[in-house]
PQR file with spaces between the fields and no chain letter, atoms N, CA, C, O and H, PARSE charges and radii, in Angstrom:
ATOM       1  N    UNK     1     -13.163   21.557  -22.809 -0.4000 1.5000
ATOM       2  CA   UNK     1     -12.919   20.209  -23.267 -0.0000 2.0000
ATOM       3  C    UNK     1     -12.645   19.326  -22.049  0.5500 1.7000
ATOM       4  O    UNK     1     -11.865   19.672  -21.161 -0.5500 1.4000
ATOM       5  N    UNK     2     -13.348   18.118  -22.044 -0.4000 1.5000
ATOM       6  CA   UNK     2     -12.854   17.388  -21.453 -0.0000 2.0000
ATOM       7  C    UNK     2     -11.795   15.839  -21.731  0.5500 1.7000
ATOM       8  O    UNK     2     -11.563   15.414  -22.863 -0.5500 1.4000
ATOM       9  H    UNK     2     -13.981   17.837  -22.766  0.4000 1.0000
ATOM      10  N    UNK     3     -11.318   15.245  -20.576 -0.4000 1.5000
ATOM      11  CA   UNK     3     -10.048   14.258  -21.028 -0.0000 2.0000
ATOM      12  C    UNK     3     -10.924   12.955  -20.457  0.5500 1.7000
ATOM      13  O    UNK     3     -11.051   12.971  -19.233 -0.5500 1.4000
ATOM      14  H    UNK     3     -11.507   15.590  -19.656  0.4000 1.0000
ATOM      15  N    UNK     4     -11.406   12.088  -20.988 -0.4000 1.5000
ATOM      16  CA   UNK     4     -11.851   10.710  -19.894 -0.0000 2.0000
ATOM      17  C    UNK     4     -11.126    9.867  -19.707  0.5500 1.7000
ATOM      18  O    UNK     4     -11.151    9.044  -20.622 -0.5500 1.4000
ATOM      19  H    UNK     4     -11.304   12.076  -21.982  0.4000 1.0000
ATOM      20  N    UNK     5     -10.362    9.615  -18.830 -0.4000 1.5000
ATOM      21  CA   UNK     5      -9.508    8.589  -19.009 -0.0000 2.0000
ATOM      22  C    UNK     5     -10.228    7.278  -18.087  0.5500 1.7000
ATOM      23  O    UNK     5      -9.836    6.122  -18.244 -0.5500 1.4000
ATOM      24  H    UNK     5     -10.342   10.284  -18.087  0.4000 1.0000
ATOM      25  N    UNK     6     -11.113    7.568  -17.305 -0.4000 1.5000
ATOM      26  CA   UNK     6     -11.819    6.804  -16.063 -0.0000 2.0000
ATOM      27  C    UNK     6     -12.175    5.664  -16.486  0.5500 1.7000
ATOM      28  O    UNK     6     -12.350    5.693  -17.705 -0.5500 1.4000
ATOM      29  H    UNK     6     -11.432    8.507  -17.177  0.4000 1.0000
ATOM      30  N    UNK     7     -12.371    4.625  -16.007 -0.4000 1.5000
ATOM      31  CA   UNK     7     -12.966    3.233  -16.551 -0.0000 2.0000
ATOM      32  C    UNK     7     -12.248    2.385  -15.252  0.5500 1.7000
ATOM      33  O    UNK     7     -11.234    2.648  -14.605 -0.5500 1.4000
ATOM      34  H    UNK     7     -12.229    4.601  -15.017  0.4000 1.0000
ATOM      35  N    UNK     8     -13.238    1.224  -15.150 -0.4000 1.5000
ATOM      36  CA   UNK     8     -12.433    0.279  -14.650 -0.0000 2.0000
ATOM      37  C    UNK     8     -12.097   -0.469  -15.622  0.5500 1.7000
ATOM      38  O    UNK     8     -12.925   -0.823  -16.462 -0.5500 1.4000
ATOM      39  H    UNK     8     -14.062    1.010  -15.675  0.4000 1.0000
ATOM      40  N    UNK     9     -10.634   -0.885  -15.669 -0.4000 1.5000
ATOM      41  CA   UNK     9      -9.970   -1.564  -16.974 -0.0000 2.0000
ATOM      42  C    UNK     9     -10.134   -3.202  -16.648  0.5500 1.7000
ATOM      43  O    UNK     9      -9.382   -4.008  -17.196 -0.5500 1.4000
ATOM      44  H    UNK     9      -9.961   -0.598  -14.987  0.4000 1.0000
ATOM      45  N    UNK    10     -10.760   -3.458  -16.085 -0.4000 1.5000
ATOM      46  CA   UNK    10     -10.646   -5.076  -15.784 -0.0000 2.0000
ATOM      47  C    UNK    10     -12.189   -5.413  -16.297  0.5500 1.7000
ATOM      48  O    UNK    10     -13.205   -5.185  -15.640 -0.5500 1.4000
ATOM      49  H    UNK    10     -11.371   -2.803  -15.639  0.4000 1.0000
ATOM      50  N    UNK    11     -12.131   -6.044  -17.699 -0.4000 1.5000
ATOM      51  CA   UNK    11     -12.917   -6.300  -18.138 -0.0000 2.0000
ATOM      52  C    UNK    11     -13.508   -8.127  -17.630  0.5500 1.7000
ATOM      53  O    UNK    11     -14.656   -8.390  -17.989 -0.5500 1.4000
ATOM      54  H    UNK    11     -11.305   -6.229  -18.233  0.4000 1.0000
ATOM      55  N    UNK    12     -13.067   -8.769  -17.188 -0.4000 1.5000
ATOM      56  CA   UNK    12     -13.136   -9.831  -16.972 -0.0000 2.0000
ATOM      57  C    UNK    12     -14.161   -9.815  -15.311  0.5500 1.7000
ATOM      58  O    UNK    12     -14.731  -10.806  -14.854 -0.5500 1.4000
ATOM      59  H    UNK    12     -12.135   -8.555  -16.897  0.4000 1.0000
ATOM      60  N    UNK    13     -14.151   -8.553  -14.738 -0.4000 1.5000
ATOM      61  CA   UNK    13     -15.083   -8.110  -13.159 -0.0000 2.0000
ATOM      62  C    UNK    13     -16.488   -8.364  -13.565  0.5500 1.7000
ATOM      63  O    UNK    13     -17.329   -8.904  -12.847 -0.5500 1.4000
ATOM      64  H    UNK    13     -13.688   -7.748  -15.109  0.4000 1.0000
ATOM      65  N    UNK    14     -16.694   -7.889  -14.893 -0.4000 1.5000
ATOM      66  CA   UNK    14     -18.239   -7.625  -15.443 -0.0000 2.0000
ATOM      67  C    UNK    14     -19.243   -9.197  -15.597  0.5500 1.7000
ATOM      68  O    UNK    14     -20.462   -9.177  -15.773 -0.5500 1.4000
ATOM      69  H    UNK    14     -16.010   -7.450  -15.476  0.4000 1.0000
ATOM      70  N    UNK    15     -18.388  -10.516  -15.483 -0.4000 1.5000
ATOM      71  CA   UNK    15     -18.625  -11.768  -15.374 -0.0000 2.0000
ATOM      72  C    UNK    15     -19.110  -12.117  -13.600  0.5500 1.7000
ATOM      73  O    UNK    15     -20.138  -12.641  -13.170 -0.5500 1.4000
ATOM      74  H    UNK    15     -17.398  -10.532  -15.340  0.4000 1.0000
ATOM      75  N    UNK    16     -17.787  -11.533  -12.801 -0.4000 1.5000
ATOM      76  CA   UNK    16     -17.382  -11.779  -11.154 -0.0000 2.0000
ATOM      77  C    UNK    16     -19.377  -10.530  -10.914  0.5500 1.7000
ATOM      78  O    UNK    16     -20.512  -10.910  -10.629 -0.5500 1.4000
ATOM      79  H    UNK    16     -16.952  -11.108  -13.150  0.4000 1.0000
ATOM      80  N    UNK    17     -18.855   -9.213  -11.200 -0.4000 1.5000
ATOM      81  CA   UNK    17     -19.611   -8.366  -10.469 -0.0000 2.0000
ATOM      82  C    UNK    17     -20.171   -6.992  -11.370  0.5500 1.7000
ATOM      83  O    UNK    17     -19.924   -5.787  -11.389 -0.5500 1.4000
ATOM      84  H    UNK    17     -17.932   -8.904  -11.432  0.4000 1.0000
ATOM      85  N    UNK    18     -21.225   -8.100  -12.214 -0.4000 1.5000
ATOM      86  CA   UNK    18     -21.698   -6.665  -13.283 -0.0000 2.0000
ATOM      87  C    UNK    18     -21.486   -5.532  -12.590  0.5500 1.7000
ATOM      88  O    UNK    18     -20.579   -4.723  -12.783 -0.5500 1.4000
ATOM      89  H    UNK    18     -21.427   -9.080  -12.198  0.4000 1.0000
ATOM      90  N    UNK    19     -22.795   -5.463  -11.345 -0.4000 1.5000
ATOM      91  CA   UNK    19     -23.032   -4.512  -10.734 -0.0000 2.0000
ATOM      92  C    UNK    19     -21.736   -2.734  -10.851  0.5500 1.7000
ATOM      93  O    UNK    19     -21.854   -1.601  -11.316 -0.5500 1.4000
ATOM      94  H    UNK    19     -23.532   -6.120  -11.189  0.4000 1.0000
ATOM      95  N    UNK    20     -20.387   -3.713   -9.932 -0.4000 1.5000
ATOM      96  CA   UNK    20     -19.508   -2.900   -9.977 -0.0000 2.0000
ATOM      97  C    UNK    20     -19.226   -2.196  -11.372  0.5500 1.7000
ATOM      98  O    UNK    20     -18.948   -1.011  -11.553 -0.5500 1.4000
ATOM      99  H    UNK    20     -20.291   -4.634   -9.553  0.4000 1.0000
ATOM     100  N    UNK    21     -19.336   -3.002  -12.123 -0.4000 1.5000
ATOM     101  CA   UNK    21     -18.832   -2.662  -13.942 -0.0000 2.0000
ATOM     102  C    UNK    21     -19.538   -1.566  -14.276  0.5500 1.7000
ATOM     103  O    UNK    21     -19.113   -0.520  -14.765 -0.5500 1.4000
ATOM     104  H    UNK    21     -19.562   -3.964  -11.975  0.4000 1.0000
ATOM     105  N    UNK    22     -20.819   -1.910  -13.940 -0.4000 1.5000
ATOM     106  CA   UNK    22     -21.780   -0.775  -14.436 -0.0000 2.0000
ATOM     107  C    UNK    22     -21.807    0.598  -14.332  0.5500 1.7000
ATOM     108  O    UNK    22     -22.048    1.510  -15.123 -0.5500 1.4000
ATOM     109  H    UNK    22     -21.165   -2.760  -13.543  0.4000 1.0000
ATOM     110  N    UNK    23     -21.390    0.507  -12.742 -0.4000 1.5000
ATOM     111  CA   UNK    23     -21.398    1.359  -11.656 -0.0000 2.0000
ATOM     112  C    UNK    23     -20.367    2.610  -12.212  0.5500 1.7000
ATOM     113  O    UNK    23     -20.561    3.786  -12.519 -0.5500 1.4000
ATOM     114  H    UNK    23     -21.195   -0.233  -12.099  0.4000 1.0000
ATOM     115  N    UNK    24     -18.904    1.523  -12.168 -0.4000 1.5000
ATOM     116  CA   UNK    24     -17.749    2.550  -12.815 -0.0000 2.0000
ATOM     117  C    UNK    24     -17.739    3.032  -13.916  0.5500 1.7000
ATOM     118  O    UNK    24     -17.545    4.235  -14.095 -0.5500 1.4000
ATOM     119  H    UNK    24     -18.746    0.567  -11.919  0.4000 1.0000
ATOM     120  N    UNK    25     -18.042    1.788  -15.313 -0.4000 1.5000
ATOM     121  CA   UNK    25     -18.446    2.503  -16.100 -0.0000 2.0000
ATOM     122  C    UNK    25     -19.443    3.462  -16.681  0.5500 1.7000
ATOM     123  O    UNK    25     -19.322    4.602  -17.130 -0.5500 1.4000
ATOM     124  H    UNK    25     -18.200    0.811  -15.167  0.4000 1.0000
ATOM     125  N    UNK    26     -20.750    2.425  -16.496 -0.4000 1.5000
ATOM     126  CA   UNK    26     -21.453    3.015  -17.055 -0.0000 2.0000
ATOM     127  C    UNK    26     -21.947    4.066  -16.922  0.5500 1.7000
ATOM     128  O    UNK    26     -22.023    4.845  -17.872 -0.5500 1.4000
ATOM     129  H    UNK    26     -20.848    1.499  -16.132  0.4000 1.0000
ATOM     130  N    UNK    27     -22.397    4.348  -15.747 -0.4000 1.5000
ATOM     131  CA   UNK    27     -22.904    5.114  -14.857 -0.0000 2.0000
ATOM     132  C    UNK    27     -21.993    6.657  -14.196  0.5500 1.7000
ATOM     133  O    UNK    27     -22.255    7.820  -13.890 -0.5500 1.4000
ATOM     134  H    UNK    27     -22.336    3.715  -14.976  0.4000 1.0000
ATOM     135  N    UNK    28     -20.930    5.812  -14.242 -0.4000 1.5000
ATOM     136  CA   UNK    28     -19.886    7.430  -14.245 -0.0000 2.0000
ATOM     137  C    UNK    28     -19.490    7.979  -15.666  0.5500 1.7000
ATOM     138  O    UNK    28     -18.586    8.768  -15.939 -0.5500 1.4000
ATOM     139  H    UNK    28     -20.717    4.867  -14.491  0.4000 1.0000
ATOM     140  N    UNK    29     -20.243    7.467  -16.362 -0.4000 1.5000
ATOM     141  CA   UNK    29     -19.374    8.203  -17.964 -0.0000 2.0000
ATOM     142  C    UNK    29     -21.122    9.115  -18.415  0.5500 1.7000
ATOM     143  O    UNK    29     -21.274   10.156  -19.054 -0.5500 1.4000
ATOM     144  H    UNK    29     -20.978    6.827  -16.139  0.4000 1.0000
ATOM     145  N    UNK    30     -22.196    8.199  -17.772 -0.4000 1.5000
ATOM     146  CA   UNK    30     -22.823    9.098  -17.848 -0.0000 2.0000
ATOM     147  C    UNK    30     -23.100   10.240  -16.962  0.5500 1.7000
ATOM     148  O    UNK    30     -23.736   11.222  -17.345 -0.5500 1.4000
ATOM     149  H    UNK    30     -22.073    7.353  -17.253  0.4000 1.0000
ATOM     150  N    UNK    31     -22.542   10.087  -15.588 -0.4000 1.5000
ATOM     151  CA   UNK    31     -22.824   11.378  -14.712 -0.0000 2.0000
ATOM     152  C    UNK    31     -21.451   12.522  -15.661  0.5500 1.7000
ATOM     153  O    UNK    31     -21.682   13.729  -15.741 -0.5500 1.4000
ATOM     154  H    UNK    31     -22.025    9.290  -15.277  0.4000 1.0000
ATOM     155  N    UNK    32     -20.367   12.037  -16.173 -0.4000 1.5000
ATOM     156  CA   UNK    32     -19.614   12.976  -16.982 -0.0000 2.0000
ATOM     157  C    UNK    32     -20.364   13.621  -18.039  0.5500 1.7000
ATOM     158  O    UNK    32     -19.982   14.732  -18.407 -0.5500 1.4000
ATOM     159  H    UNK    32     -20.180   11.057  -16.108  0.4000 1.0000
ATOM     160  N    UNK    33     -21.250   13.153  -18.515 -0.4000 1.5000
ATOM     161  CA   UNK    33     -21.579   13.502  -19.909 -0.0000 2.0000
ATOM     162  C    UNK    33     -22.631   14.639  -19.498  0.5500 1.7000
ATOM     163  O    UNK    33     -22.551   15.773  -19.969 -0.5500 1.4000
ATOM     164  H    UNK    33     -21.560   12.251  -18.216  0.4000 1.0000
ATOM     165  N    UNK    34     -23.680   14.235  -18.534 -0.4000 1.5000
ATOM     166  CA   UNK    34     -24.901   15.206  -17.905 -0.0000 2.0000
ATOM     167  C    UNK    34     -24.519   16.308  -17.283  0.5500 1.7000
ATOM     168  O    UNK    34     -25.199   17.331  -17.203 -0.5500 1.4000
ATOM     169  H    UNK    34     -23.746   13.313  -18.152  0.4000 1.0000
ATOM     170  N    UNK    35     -22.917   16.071  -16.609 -0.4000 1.5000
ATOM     171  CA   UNK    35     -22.478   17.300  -16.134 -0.0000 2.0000
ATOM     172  C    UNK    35     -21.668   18.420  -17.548  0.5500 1.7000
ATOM     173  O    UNK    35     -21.619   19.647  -17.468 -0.5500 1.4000
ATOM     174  H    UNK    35     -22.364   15.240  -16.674  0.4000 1.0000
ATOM     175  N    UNK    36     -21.161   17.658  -18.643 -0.4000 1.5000
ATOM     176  CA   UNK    36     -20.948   18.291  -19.538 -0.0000 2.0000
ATOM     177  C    UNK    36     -21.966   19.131  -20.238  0.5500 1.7000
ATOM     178  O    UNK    36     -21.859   20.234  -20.775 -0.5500 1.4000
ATOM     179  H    UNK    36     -21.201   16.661  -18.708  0.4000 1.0000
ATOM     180  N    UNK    37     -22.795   18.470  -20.119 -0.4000 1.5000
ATOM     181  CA   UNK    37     -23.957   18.897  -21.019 -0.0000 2.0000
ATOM     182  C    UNK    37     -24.710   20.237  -20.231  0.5500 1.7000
ATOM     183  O    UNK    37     -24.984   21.285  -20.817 -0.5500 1.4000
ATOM     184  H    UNK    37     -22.881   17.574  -19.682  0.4000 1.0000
ATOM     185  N    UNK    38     -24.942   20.008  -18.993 -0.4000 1.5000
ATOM     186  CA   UNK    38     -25.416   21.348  -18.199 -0.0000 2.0000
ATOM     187  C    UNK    38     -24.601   22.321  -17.810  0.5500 1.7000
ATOM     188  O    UNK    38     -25.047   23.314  -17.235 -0.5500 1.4000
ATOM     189  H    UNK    38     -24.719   19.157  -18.517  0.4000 1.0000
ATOM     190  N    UNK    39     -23.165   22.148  -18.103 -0.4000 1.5000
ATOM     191  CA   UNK    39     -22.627   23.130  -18.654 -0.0000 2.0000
ATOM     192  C    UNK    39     -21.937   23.927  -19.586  0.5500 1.7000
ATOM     193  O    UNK    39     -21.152   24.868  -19.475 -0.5500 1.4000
ATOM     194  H    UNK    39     -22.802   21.342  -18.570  0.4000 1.0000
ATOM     195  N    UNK    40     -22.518   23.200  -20.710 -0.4000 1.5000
ATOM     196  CA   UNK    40     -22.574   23.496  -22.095 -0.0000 2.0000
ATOM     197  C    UNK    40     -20.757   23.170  -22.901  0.5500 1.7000
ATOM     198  O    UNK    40     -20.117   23.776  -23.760 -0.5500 1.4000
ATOM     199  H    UNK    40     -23.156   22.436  -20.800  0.4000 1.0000
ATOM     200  N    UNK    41     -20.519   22.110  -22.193 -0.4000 1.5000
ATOM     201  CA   UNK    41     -19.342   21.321  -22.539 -0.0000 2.0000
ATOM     202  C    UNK    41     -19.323   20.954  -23.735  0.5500 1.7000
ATOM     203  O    UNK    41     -20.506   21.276  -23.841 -0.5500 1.4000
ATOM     204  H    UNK    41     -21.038   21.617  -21.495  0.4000 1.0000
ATOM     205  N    UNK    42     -19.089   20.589  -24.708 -0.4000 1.5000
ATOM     206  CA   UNK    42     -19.314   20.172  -26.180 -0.0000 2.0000
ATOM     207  C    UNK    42     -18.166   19.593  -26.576  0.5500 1.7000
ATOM     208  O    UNK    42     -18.112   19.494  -27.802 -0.5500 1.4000
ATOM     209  H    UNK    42     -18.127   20.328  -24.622  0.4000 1.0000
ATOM     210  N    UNK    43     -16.917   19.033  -25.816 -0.4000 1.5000
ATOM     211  CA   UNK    43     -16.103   18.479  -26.778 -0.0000 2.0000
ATOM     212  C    UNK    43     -15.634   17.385  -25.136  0.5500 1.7000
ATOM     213  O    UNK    43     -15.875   17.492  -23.934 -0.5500 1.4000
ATOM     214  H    UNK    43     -16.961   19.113  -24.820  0.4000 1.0000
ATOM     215  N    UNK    44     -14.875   16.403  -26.014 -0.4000 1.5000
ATOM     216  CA   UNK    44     -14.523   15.301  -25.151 -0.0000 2.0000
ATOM     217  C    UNK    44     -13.554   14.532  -25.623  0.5500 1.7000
ATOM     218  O    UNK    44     -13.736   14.102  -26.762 -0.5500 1.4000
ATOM     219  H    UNK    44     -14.680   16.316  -26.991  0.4000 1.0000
ATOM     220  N    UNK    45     -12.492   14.209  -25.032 -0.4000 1.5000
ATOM     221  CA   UNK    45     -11.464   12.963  -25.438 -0.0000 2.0000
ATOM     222  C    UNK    45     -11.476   11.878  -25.050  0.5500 1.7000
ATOM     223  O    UNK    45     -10.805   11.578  -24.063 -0.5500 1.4000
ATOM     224  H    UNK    45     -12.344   14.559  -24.107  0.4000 1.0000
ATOM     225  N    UNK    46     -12.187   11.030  -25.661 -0.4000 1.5000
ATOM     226  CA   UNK    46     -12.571    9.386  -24.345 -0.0000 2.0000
ATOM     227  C    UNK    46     -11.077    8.444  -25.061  0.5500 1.7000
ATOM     228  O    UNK    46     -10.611    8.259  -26.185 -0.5500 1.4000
ATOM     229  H    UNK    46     -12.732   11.274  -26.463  0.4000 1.0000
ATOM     230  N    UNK    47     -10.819    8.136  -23.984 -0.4000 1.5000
ATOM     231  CA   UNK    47      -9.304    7.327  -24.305 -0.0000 2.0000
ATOM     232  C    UNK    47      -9.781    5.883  -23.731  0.5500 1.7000
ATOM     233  O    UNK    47     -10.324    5.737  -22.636 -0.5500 1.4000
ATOM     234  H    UNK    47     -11.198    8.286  -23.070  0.4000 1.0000
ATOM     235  N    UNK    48      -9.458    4.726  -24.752 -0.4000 1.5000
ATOM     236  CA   UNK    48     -10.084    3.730  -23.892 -0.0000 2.0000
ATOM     237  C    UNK    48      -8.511    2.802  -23.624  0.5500 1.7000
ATOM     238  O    UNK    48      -7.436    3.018  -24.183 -0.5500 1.4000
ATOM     239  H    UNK    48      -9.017    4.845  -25.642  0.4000 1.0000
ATOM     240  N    UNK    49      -8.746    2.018  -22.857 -0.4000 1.5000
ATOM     241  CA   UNK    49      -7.212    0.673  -22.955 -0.0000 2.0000
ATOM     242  C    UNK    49      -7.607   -0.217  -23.692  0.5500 1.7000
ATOM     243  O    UNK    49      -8.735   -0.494  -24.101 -0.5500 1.4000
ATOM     244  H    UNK    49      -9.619    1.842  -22.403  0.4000 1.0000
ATOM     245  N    UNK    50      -6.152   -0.886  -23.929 -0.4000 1.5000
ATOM     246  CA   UNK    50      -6.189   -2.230  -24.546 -0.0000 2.0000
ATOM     247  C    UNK    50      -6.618   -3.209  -24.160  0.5500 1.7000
ATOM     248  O    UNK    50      -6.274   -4.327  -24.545 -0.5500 1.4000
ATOM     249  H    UNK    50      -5.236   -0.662  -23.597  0.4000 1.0000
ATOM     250  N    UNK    51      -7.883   -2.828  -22.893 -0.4000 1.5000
ATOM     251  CA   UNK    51      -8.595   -4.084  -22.590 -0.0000 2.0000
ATOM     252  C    UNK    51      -9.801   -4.360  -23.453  0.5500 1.7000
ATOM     253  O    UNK    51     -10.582   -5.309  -23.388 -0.5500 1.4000
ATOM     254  H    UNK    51      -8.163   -1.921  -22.580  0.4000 1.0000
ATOM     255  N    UNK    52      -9.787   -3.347  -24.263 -0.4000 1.5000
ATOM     256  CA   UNK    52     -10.791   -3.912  -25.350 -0.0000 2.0000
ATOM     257  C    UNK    52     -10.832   -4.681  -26.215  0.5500 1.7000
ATOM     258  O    UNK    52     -11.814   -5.045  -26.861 -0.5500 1.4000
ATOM     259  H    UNK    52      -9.153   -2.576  -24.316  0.4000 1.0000
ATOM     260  N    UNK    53      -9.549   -5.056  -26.318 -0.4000 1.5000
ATOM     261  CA   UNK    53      -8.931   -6.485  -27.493 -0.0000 2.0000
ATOM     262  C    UNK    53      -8.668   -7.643  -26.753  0.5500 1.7000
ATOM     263  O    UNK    53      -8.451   -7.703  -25.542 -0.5500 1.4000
ATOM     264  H    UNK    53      -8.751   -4.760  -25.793  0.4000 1.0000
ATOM     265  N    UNK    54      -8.707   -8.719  -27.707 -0.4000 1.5000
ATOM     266  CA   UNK    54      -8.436   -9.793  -26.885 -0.0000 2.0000
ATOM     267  C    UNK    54      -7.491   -9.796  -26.451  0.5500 1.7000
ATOM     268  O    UNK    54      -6.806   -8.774  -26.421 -0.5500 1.4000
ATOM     269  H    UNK    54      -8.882   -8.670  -28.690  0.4000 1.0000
ATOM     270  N    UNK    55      -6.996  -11.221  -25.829 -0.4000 1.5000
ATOM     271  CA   UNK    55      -5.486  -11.521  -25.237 -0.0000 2.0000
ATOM     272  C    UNK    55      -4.535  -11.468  -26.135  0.5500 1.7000
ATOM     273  O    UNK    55      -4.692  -11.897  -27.278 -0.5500 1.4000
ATOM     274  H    UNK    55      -7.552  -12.052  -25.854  0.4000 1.0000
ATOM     275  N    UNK    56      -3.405  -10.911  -25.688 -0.4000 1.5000
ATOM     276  CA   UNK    56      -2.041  -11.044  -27.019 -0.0000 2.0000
ATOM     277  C    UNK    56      -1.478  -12.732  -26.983  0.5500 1.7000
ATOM     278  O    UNK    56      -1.327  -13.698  -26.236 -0.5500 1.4000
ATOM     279  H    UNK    56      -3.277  -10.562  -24.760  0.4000 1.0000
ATOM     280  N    UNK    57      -1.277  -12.175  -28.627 -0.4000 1.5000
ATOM     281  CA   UNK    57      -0.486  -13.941  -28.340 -0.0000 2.0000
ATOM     282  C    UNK    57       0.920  -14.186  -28.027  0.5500 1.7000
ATOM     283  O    UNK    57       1.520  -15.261  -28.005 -0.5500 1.4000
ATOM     284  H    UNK    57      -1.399  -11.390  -29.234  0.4000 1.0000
ATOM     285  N    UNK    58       1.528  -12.489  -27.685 -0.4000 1.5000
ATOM     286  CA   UNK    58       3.263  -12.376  -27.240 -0.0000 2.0000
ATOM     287  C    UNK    58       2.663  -11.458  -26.547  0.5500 1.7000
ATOM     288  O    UNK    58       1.655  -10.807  -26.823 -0.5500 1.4000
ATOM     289  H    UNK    58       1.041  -11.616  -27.703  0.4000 1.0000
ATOM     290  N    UNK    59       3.695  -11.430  -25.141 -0.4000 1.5000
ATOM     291  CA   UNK    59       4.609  -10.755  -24.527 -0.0000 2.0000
ATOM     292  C    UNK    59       5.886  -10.201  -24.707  0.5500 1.7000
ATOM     293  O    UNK    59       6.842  -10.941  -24.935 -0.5500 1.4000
ATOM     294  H    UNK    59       4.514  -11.959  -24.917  0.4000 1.0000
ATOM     295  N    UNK    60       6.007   -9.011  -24.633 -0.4000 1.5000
ATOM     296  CA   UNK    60       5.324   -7.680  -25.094 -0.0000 2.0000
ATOM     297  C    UNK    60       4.490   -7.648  -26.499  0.5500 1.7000
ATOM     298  O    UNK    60       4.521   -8.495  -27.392 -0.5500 1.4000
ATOM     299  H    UNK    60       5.230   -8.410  -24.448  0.4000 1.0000
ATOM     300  N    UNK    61       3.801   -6.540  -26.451 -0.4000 1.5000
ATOM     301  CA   UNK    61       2.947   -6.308  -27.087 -0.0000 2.0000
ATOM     302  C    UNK    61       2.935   -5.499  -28.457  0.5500 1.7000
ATOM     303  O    UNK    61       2.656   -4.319  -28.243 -0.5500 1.4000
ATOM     304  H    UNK    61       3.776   -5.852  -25.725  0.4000 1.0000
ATOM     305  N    UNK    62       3.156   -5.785  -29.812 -0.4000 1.5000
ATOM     306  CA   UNK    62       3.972   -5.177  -30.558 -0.0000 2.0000
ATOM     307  C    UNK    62       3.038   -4.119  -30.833  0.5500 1.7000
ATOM     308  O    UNK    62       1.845   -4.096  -30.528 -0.5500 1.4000
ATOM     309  H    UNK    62       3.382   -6.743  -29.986  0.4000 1.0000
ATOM     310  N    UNK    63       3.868   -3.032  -31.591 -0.4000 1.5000
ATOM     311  CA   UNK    63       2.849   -2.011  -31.833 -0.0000 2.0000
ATOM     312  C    UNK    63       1.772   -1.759  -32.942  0.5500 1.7000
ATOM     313  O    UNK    63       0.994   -0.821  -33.118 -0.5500 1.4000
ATOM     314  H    UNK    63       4.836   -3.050  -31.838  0.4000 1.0000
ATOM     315  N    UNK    64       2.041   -3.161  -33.772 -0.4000 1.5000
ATOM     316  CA   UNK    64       1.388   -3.112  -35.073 -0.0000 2.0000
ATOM     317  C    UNK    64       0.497   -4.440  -34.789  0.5500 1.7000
ATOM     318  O    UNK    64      -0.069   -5.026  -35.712 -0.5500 1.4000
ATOM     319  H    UNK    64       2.672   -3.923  -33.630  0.4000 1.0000
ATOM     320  N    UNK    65       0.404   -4.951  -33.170 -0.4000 1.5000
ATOM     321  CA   UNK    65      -0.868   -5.987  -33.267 -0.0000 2.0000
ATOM     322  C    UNK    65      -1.833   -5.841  -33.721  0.5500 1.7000
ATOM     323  O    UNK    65      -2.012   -4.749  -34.261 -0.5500 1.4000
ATOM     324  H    UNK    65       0.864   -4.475  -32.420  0.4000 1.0000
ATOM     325  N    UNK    66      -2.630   -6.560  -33.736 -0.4000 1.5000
ATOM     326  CA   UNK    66      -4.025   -6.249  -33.722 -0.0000 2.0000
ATOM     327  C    UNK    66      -5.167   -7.316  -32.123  0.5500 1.7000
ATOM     328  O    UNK    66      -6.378   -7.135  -32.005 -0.5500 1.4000
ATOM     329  H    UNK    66      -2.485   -7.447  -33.297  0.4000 1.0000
């Protein structure tokens, strides 16, 4: 099994410098996956951040936002 925790979390770079975005993400989640796969890896935990939601409208961040 593997754990992914990798990403660049700064979603706002992909505006500044696709390139880089791509690079970290995209492109390293697939060299993870091709190396899983050629060695017959079959399970995975992709953990993503809360940079996938928009901006909060408080500081701190409650646990039942959305």
């Amino acid at each position: 099994m593997v754990f992914n925790f990798a990403a660049n979390p700064e979603v706002r770079i992909n505006s500044i410098d696709p390139e880089t975005h791509f690079n970290e993400n995209i492109i390293a989640t697939f060299n993870l996956l091709e190396v899983m796969r050629k060695r017959d890896v079959r399970e995975i935990v992709f953990a993503s951040s809360s940079s996938i939601y928009r901006e909060p409208d408080e500081i701190p961040v409650d646990k039942n936002a959305l």
